[in-house]
C-alpha positions in Angstrom: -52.5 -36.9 -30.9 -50.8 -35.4 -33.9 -47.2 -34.1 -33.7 -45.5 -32.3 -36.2 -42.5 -34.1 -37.6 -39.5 -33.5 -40.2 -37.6 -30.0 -41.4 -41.1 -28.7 -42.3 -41.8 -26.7 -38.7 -39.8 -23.8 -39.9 -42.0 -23.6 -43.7 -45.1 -23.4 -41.2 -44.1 -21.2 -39.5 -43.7 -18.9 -42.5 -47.0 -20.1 -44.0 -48.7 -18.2 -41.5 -46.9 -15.0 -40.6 -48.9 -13.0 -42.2 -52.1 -14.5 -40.1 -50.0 -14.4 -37.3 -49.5 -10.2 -37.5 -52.6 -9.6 -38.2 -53.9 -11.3 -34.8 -51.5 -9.5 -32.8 -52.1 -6.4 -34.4 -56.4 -7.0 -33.8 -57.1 -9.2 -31.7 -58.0 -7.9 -27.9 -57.4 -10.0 -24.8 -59.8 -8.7 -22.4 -60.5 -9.0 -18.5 -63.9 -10.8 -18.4 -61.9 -14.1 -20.4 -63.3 -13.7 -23.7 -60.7 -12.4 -26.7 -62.6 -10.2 -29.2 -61.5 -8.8 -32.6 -61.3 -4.9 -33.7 -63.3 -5.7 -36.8 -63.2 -1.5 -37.5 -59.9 -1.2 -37.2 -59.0 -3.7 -39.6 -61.5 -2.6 -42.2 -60.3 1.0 -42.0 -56.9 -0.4 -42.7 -56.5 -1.2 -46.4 -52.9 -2.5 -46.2 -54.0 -4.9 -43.7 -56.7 -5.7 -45.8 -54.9 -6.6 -48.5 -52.0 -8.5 -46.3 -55.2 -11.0 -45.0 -56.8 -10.8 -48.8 -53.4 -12.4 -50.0 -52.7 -14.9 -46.4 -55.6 -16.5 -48.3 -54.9 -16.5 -51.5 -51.2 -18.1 -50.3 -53.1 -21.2 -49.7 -54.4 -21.6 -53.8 -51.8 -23.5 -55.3 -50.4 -25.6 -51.6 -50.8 -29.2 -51.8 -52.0 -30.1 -48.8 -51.3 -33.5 -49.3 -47.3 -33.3 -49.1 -48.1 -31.5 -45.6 -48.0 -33.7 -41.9 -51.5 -33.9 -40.4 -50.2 -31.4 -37.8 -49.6 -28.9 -40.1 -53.1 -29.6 -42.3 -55.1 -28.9 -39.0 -53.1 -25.8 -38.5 -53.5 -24.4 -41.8 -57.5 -25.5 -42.1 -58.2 -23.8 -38.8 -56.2 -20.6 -39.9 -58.1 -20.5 -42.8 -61.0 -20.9 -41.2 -60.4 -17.9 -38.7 -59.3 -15.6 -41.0 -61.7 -16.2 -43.8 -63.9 -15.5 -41.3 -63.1 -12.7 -40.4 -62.4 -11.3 -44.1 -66.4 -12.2 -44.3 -67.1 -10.0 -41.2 -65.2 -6.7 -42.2 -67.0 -6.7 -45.4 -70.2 -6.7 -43.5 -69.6 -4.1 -41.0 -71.0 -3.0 -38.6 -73.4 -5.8 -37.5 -74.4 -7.7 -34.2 -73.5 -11.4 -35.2 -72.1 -13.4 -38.0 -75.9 -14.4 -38.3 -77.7 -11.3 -38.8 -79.8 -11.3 -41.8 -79.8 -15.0 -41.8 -81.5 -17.7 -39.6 -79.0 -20.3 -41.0 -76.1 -18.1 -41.2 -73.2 -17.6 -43.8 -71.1 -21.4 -43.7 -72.3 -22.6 -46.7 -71.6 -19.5 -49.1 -68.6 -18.3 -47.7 -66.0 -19.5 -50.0 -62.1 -19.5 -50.9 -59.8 -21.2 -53.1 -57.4 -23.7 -51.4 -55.0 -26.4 -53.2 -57.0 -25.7 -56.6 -60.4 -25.7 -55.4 -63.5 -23.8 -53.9 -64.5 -24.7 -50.1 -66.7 -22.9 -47.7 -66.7 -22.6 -44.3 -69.3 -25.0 -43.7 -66.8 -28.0 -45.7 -64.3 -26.9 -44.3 -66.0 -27.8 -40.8 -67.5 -30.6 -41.4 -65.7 -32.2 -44.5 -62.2 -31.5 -43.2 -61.7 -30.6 -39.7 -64.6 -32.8 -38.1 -63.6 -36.2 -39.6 -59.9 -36.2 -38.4 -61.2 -37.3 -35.4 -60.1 -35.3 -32.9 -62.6 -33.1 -30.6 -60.6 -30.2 -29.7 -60.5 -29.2 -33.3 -63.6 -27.3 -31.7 -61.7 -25.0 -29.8 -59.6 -24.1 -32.8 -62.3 -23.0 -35.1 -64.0 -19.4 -33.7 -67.2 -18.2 -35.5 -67.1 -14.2 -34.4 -69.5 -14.8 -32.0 -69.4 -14.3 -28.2 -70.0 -17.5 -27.3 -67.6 -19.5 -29.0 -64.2 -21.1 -28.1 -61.5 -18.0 -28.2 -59.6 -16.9 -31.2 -56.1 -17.0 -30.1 -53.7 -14.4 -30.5 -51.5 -16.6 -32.5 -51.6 -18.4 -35.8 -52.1 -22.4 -34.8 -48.7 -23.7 -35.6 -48.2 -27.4 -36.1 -45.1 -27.9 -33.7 -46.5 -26.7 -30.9 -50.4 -27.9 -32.0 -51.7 -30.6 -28.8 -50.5 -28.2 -26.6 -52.1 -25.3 -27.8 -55.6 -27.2 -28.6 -55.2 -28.9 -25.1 -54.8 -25.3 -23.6 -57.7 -23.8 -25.5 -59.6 -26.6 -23.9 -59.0 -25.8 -21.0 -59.9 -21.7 -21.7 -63.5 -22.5 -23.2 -64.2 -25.2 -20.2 -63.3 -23.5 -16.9 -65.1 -20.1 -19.0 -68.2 -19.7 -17.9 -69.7 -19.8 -21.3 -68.4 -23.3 -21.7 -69.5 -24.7 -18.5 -71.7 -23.1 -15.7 -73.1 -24.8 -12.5 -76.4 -23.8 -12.2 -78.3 -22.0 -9.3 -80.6 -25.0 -9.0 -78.4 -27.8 -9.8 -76.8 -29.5 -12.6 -74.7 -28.1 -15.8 -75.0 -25.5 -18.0 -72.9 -26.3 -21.2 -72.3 -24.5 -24.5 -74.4 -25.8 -27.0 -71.3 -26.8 -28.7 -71.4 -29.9 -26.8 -75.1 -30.4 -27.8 -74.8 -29.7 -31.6 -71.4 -32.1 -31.7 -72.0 -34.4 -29.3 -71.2 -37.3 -31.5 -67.7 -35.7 -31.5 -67.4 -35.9 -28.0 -68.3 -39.2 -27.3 -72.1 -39.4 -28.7 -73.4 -39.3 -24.9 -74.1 -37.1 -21.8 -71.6 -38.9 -19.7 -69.0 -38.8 -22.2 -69.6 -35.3 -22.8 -68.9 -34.5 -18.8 -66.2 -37.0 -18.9 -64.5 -34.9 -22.3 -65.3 -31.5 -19.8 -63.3 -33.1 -16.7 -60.4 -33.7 -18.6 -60.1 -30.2 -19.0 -61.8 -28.7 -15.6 -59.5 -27.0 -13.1 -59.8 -28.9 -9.6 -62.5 -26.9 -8.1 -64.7 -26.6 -11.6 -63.6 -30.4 -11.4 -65.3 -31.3 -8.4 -68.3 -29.0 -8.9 -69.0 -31.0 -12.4 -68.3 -34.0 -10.3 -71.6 -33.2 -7.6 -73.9 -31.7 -10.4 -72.9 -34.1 -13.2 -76.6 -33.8 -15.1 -76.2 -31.4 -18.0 -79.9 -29.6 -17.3 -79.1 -26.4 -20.0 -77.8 -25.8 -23.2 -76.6 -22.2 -24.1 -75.0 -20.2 -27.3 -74.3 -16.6 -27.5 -74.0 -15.3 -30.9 -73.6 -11.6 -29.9 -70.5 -10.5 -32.3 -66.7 -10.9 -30.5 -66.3 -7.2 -32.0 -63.9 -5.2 -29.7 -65.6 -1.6 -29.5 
């Protein structure tokens, strides 16, 4: 569990205003439970384009190593959202973050933060992954349909487990997190096949990480179809027209 401590809460809060008004000014809560992102109307908007261009640059000079762990998860997955999404309006219009590349954009998909260059891809997997916590998963969103939602709010460290616990809960009782099939068994999000060592490192821990989270009747379907047949990702873009 991390929990943000000490006169800092109000300094992270500012840190990510900025991040903050663009989400509420973009991002689209829609009907079917997926949140998706007016790339358009964010490119077409220079201001705006500049006000995200300098949200990252903010984080240059920041020494992440005066800031509570709370507050470094914050700040990694805001950096990761909106970098990515900086990447996406400068390729618009497309389908998916990985059009025109089987392996997709992680690795070159840089910015400067506390003095040096890091992509997406470190970022993941260098930062975020070994704290140790699995629900850093449903902070991170890569554009794509089938991932865990962006959330209309900057991830603030002061209110942090309860927000992570909370997208949890949104990705798993979603069917695009979890789905029991016609014939039996689970359908999960491939998420829980490509990190499985983050959930546990087996099946069983896997559904035991999804329970945790599973409203009572999702619950007790998971419970009687507990075999995870199915594996599924879609990585049609989160764009909002």
């Amino acid at each position: 569990m991390v929990v943000a401590t000490g006169s800092a809460v109000s300094d992270d809060m500012a840190r990510h205003f900025a991040w903050d008004g663009l989400l509420d000014t973009y991002l689209v809560e829609s009907e079917d439970g997926v949140n998706r992102f007016d790339y358009s109307g964010l490119k077409d908007n220079s201001e705006d384009v500049g006000t995200l261009d300098a949200y990252l640059e903010s984080f240059e000079e920041l020494d992440f190593d005066r800031l509570s762990d709370a507050e470094q998860i914050a700040a990694w997955a805001n950096i990761y959202n909106a970098l990515t999404i900086k990447h996406m309006i400068g390729r618009y219009p497309v389908r998916s973050i990985k059009s025109g590349s089987l392996f997709g954009p992680w690795k070159k998909v840089k910015t400067v933060v506390d003095g040096e260059d890091i992509s997406l891809d470190e970022i993941e997997h260098q930062v975020l992954r070994p704290m140790g916590d699995p629900r850093i998963h449903y902070a991170i969103n890569c554009a794509s349909y089938g991932c865990p939602n962006l959330r209309r709010d900057a991830w603030a460290a002061q209110t942090l487990d309860a927000d992570l616990d909370a997208a949890a809960r949104a990705y798993i009782n979603h069917p695009r997190g979890v789905a029991i099939r016609s014939k039996g068994g689970l359908q999960v999000s491939e998420i829980y096949k490509w990190f499985k060592e983050d959930f546990g490192g087996s099946e069983a821990r896997v559904v035991a990480h999804l329970l945790d989270y599973a409203n009572p009747v999702l619950a007790a379907e998971i419970k009687a179809n507990a075999d995870i047949k199915t594996y599924e990702y879609d990585w049609s873009l989160n764009d909002a027209k």
